[in-house]
C-alpha positions as CSV (number, residue, x, y, z in Angstrom):
1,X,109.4,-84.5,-116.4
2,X,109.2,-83.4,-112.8
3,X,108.3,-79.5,-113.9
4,X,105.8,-80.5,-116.2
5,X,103.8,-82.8,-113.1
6,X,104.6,-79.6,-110.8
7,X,103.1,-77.3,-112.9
8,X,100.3,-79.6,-114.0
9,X,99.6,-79.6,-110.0
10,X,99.9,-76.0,-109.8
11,X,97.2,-76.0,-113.0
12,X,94.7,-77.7,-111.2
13,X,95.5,-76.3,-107.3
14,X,94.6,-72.9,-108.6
15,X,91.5,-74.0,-110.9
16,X,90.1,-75.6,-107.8
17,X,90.6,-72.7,-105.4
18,X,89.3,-70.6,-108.0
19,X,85.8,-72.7,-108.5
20,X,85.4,-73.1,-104.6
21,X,85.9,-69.1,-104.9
22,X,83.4,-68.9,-107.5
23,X,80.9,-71.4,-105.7
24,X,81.1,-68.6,-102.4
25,X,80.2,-65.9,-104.4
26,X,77.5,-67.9,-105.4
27,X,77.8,-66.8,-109.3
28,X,80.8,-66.7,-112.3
29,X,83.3,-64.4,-111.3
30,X,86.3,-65.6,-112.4
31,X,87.1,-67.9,-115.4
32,X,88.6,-71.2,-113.9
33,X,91.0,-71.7,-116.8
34,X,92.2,-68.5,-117.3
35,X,93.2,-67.4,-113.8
36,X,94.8,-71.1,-113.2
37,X,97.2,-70.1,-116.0
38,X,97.8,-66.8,-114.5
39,X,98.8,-68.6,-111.4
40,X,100.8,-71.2,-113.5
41,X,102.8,-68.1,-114.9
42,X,103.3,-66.5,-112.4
43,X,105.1,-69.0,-110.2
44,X,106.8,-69.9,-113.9
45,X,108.5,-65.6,-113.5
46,X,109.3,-66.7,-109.7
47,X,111.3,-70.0,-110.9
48,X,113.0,-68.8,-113.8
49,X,114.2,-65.6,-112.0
50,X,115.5,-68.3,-109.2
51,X,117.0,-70.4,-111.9
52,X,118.9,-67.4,-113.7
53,X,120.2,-65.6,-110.4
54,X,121.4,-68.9,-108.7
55,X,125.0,-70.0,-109.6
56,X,125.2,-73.3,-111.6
57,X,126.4,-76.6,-110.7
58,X,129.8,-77.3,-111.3
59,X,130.3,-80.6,-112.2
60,X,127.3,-80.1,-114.9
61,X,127.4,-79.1,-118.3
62,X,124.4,-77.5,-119.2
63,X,123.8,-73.0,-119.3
64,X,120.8,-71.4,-117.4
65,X,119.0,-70.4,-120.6
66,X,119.2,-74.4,-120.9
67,X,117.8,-74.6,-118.0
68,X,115.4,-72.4,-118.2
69,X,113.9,-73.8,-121.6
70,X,113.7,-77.3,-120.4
71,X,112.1,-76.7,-117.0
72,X,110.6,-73.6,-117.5
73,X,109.0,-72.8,-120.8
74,X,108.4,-76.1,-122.0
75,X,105.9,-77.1,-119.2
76,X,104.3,-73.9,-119.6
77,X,103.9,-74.7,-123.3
78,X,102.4,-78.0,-123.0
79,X,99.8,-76.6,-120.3
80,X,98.9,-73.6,-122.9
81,X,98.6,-76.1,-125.6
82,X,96.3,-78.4,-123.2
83,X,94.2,-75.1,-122.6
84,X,94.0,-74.3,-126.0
85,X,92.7,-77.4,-127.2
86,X,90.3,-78.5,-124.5
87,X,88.6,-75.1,-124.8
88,X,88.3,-75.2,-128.4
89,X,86.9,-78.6,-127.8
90,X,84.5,-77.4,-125.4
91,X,83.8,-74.6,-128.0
92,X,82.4,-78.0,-130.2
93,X,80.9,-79.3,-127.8
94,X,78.4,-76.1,-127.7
């Protein structure tokens, strides 16, 4: 649960920076959504490559590919999912 509320925050930290960027330039350069999900998989690569070059605990009984599934990919699904849908619902809205 701790991944999903870290990536969440990394979600919104880069859609913010990215619409204070945009509010500089003084027009639409960059879609918020979009590049706050590049950000989001990007730091994703950084902490799965950490998570699969570190050794493992000992006393636990759990792989890395575990690992990486559960506090990896699976927050990084729910944000997508969350995109997906709250643009499509914007989409509606139009």
């Amino acid at each position: 649960m701790g991944a999903l509320v870290f990536y969440t925050f990394v979600f919104f930290i880069g859609y913010f920076v990215v619409h204070g960027f945009n509010l500089l330039i003084g027009r639409k350069l960059l879609n918020r959504k979009i590049t706050a999900l590049v950000i989001v998989c990007l730091i994703a690569l950084m902490h799965g490559y950490k998570i699969l070059t570190s050794p493992l605990p000992t006393q636990q009984d759990a792989d890395a590919f575990q690992a990486l599934g559960y506090y990896v990919m699976f927050p990084i699904l729910v944000i997508v999912t969350a995109c997906v849908f709250f643009g499509l619902q914007d989409k509606e809205d139009e």
